[in-house]
C-alpha positions in Angstrom: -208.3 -99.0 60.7 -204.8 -99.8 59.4 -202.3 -96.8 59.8 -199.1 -96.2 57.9 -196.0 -94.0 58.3 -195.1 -92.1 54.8 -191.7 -90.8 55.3 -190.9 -88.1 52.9 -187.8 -85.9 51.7 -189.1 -81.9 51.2 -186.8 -79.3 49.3 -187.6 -75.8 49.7 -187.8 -75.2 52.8 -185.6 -72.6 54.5 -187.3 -71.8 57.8 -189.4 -73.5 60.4 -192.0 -71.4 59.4 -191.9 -73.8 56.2 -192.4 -76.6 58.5 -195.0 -75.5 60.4 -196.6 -74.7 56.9 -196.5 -78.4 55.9 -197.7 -80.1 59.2 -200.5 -77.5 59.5 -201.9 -78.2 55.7 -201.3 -82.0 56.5 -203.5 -82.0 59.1 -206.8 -80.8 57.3 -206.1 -83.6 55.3 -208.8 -86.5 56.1 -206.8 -89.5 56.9 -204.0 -87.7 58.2 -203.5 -88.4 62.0 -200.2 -86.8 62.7 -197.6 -85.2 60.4 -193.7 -83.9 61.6 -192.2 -82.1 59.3 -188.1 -80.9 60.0 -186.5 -77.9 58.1 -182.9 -79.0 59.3 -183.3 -82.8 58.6 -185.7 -81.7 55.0 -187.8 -84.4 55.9 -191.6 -85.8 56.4 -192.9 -88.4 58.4 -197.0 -88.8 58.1 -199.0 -91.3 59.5 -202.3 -91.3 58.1 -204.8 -94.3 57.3 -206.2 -95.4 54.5 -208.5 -92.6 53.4 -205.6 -91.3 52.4 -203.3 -92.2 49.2 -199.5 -91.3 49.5 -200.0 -89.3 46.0 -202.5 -87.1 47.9 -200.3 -85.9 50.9 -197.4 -85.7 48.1 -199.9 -83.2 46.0 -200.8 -81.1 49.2 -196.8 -80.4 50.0 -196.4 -79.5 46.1 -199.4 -77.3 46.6 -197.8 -75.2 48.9 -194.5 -74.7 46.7 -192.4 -77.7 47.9 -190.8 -80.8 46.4 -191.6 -84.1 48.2 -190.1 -87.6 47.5 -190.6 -90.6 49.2 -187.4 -90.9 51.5 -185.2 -94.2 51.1 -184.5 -95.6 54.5 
């Protein structure tokens, strides 16, 4: 299975509550395999395989009342 590392900026979060937030509903994602989310650097970084799309983790942050981008490195 191929793997691949989504890196993502997040506004919105203010605490590391927030974070925890994101990784936790990243997880029950299927295709997820591990997800670290940083309230002081606002940023995402998934790795997930290819049962799941980019769009999908993007809609699961939005869900929860965040923004997420795809970072530039």
């Amino acid at each position: 299975m191929t793997t691949t590392t989504l890196q993502l900026n997040v506004r919105g979060m203010h605490c590391g509550s927030c974070a925890l937030l994101i990784d936790d509903a990243l997880a029950d994602l299927p295709g997820v395999l591990a997800s670290q989310t940083s309230t002081k650097a606002k940023r995402s970084t998934i790795t997930h395989d290819e049962r799941t799309a980019h769009v999908a983790i993007i809609a699961v942050i939005e869900k929860l009342g965040y923004r997420a981008d795809p970072a530039t490195v």
